[in-house]
C-alpha positions as CSV (number, residue, x, y, z in Angstrom):
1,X,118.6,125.1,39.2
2,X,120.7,121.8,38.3
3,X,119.9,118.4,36.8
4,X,116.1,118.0,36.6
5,X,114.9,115.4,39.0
6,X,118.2,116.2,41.4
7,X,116.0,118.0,44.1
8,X,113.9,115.3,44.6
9,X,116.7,112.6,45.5
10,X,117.9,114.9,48.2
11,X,114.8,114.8,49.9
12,X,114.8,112.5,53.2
13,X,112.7,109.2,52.8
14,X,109.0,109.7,54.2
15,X,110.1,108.3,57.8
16,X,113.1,110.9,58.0
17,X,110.6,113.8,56.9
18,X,108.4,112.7,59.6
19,X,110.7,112.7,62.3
20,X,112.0,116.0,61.3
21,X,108.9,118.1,61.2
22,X,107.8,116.2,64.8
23,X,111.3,117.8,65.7
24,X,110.5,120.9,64.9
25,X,107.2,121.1,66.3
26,X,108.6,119.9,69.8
27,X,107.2,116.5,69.6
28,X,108.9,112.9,69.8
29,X,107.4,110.0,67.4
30,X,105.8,107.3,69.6
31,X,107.9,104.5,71.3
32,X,106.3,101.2,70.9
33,X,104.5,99.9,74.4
34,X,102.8,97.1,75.9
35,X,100.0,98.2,78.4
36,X,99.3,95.6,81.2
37,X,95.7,96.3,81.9
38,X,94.2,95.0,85.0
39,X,90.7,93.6,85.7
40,X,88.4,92.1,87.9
41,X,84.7,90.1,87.1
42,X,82.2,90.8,89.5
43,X,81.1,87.0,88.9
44,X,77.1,85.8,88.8
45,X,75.1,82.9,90.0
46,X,73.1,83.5,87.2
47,X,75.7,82.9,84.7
48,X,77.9,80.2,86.7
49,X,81.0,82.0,86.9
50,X,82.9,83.2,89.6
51,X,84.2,86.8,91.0
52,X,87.7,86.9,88.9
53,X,90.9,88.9,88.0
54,X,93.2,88.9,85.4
55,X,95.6,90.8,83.4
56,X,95.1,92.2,79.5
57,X,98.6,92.6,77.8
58,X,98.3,95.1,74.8
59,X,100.4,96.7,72.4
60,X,103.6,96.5,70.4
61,X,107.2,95.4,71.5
62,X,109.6,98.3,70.8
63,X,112.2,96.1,69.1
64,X,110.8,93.8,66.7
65,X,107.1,95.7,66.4
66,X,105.2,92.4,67.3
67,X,101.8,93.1,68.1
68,X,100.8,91.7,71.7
69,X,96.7,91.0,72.1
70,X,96.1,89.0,75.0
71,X,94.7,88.4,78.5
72,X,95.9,85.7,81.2
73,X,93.9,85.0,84.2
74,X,94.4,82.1,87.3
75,X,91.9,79.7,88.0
76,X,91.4,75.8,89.3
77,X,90.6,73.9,86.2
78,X,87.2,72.7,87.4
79,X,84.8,73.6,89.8
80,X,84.6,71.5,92.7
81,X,83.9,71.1,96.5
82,X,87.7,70.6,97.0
83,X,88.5,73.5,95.1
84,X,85.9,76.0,97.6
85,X,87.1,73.7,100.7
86,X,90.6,75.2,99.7
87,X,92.5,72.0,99.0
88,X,95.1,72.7,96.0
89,X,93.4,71.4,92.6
90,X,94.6,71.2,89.1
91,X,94.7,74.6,87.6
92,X,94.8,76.5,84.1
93,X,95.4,79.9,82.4
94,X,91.7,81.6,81.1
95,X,91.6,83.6,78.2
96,X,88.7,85.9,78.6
97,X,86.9,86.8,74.8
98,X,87.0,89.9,73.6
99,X,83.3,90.4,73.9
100,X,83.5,89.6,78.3
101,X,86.5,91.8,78.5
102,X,84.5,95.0,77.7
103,X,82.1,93.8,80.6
104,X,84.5,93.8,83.2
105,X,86.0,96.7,85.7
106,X,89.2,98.0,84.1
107,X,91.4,98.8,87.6
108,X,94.5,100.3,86.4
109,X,96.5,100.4,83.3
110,X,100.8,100.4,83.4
111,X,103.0,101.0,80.9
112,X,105.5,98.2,80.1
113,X,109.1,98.3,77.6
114,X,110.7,95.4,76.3
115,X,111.5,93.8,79.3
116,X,109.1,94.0,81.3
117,X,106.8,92.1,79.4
118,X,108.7,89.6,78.6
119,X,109.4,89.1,82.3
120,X,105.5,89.3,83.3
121,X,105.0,86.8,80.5
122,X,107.5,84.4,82.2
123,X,106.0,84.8,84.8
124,X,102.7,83.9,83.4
125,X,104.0,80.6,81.7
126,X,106.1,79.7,85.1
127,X,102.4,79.5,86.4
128,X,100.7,78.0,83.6
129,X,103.3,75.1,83.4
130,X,103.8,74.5,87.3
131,X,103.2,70.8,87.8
132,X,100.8,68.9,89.8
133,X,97.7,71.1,91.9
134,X,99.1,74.6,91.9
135,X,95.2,76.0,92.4
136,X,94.5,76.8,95.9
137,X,92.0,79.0,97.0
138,X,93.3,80.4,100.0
139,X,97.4,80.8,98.8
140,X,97.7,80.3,95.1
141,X,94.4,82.0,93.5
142,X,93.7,84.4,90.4
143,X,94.9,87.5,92.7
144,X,97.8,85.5,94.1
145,X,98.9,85.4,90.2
146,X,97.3,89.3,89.0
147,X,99.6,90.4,92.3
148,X,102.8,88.6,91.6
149,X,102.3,90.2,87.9
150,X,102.1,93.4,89.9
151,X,104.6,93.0,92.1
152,X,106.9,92.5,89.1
153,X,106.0,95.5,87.3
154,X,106.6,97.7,90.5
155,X,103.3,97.7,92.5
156,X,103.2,97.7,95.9
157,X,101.1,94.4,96.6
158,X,99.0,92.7,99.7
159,X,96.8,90.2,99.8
160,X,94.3,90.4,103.0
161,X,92.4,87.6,104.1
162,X,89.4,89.5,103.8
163,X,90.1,89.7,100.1
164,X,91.0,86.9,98.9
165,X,88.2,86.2,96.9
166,X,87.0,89.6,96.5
167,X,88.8,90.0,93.4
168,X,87.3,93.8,92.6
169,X,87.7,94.9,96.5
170,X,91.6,93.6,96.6
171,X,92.4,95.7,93.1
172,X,91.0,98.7,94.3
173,X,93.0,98.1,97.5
174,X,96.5,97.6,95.6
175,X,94.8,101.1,93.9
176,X,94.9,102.4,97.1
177,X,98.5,100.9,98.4
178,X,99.9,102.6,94.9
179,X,99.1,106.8,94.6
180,X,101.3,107.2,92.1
181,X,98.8,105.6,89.8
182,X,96.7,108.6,90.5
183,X,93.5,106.8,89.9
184,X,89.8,106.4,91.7
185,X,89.0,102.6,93.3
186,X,86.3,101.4,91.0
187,X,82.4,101.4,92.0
């Protein structure tokens, strides 16, 4: 049988063991992801806030396993009369908190590597640090920015005057403009 204790340092490491019985079963170990999730907030008089959309990034980057937990959304950075007349205000990113996330109409869900992630979250901080009164209500909204995030993960994207702040109706329409996401409109 050999040198006592020999057998054991020829077995693989834990991760190699793994692997090799997921081989054998016909299964692959999971790549890391990052899911774009993408919402819309019906929006209430009774709690001051307006119909909204924005995008929840989850997950973990495949190369360095950096754990991605957050959510981006467009807005003007105060309510005003200039702001609903459509002139361009002073905006900011929102965070929603965990607890409102839960409360609001999950759309659709896609998949992101590496890359596109990092290029969404460019994309995400290009708007966040654009200078001046990048707000405007009728050209540069929160569906403005959830569709250029979109757009740059492959969806097919319009924005219709009629929707343009109908946050929940205009998601379920890019549903419908996209069937390979193979997914009922919300209710």
């Amino acid at each position: 049988m050999g040198v006592p204790g020999t057998m054991i340092a020829r077995l693989p490491r834990p991760a190699a063991l793994l692997a090799a019985i997921l081989a054998m079963l016909g299964a692959e170990p999971a790549a890391a992801e990052v899911r774009a999730h993408f919402h819309s907030f019906n929006g209430s008089v009774l709690i001051g806030r307006y119909p909204h959309t924005f995008v929840v990034f989850e997950g973990e980057l495949d190369e360095t396993g950096e754990r991605i937990e957050e959510n981006w959304g467009f807005s003007a950075r105060t309510s005003s009369l200039a702001a609903l007349r459509g002139e361009a205000v002073e905006h900011a990113m929102l965070a929603e908190k965990p607890g409102t996330i839960g409360k609001t109409n999950r759309h659709f869900t896609l998949r992101l590597n590496d890359a596109q992630y990092r290029r969404l979250k460019r994309e995400v901080i290009a708007w966040r640090d654009a200078p001046g009164r990048f707000y405007d209500l009728d050209t540069r909204n929160c569906i403005h920015f959830v569709g250029r995030l979109a757009e740059l993960a492959g969806l097919r994207v319009e924005y219709p005057a009629n929707m343009l702040r109908k946050p929940k109706a205009w998601l379920n329409h890019v549903t419908g403009l996209n069937p390979q996401l193979q997914i009922a409109p919300v209710r």
